[in-house]
C-alpha positions as CSV (number, residue, x, y, z in Angstrom):
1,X,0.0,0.0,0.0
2,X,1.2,3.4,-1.0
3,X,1.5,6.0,1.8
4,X,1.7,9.7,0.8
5,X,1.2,11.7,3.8
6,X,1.3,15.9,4.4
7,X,1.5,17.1,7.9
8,X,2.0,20.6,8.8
9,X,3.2,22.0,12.1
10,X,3.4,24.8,13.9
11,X,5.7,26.7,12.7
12,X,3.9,26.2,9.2
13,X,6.3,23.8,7.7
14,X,5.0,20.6,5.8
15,X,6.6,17.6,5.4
16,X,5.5,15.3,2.7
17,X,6.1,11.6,2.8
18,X,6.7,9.2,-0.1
19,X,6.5,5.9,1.6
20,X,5.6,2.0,0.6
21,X,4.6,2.8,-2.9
22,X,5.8,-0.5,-5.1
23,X,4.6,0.8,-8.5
24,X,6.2,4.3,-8.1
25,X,8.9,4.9,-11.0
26,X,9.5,8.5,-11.2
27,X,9.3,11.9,-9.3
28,X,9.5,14.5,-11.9
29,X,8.9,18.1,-12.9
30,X,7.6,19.7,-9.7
31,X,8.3,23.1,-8.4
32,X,7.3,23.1,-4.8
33,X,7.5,27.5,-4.6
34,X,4.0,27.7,-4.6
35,X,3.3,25.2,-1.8
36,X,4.0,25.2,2.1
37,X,6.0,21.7,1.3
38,X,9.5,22.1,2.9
39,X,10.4,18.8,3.6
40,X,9.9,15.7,1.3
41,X,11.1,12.2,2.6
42,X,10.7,8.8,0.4
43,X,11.0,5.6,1.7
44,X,10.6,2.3,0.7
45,X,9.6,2.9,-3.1
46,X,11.4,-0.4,-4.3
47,X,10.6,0.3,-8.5
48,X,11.5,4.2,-7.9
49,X,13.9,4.6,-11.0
50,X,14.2,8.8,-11.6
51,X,14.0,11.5,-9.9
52,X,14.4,14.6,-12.0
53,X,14.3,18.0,-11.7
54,X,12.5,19.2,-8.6
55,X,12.6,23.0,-7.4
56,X,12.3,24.8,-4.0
57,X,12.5,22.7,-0.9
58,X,14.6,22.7,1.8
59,X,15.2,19.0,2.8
60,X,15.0,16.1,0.4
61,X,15.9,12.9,1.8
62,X,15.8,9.0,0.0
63,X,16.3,5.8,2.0
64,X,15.5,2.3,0.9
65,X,14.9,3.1,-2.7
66,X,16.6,0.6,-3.8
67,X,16.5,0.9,-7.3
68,X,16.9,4.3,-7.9
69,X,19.1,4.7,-10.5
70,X,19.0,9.0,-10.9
71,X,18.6,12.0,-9.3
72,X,19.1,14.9,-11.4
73,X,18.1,18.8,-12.3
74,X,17.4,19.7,-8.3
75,X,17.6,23.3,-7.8
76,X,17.2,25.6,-4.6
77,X,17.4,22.3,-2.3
78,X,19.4,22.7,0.7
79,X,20.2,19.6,2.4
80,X,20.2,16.5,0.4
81,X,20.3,13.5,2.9
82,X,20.2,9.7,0.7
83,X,21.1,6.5,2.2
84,X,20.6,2.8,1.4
85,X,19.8,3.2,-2.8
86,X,21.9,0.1,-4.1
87,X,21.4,1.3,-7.6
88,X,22.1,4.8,-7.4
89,X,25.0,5.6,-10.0
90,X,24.6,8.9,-11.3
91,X,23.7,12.7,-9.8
92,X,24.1,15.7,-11.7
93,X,22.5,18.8,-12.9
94,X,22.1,20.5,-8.8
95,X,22.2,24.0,-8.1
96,X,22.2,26.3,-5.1
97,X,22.4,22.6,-2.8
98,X,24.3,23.6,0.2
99,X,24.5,19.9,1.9
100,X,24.8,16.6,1.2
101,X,24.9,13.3,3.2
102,X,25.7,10.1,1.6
103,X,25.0,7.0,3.2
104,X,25.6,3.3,1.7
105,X,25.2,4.3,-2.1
106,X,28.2,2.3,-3.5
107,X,27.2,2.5,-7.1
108,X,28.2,6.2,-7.1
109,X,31.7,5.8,-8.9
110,X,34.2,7.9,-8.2
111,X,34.3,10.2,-10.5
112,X,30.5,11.1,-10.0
113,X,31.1,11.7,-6.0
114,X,34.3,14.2,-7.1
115,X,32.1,16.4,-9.2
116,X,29.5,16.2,-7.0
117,X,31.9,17.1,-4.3
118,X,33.6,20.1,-5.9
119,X,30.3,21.7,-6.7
120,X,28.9,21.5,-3.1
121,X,30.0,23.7,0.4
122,X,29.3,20.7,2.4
123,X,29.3,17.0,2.4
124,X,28.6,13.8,4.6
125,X,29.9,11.0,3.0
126,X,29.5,7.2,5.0
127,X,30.0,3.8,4.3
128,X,31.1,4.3,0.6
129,X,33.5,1.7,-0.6
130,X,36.1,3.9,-2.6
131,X,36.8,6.4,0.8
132,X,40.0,6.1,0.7
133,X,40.2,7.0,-3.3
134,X,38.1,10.1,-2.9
135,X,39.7,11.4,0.2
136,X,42.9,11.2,-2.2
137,X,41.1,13.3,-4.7
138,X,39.9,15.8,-2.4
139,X,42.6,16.7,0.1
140,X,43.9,19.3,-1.7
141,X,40.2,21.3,-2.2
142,X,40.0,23.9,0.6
143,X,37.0,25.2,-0.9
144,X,34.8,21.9,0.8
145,X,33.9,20.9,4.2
146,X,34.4,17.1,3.5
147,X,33.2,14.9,6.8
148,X,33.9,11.1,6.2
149,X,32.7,8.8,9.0
């Protein structure tokens, strides 16, 4: 059973969740600047292939979408927290994303995770299986506040 769920609280901010929905394959094309939506999370979508180009929230976060294969074209995002997504191999096309926390998404190669890191101010990056290749890549960029745990 597909859950989608909006709750607002009271400081006015509304989280929408994505959870349980099997025969979800894409987010796409949604500007969220017109909406009290702040916060999206998305669980548990096990056929969630895409996500593309979505506008104007503060928090995005992906766990357990285990097929998810893209997330690209986010803009005015501030904190991008994913984690668990087996598939995951490519991100690109983000703008004005201040944060990012990557959590068990090996499939990112390393080449992917250094552009991804240059472009960004801050980054959480755990359990990744090419660390100690990235680290190598990055300790010379000042310009990042790289966390690896």
């Amino acid at each position: 059973m597909c859950k989608i769920c909006s709750k607002e609280y009271i400081n006015t901010n509304t989280f929408l969740t994505i959870e349980d929905c099997p025969n979800l394959v894409s987010i796409s094309n949604i500007d969220f600047s017109l909406t009290k939506v702040e916060c999206i999370y998305i669980m548990d979508c096990p056929n969630l292939r895409i996500i593309d180009n979505l506008k104007n929230i503060d928090y995005l976060s992906i766990d357990r979408c285990y097929n998810l294969k893209v997330i690209s074209n986010l803009s005015n995002i501030n904190k991008l927290d994913i984690c668990d997504l087996d598939e995951l191999f490519r991100i690109h096309s983000l703008s004005n994303i201040n944060i990012v926390k990557i959590n068990n998404c090996n499939m990112l190669n390393i080449y992917n995770m250094y552009i991804l890191i240059k472009l960004l101010h801050k980054v959480k990056i755990k359990n990744y299986d090419y660390i100690h290749e990235l680290y190598n890549l990055m300790k010379n960029n000042n310009n990042v506040d790289l966390c690896i745990y």
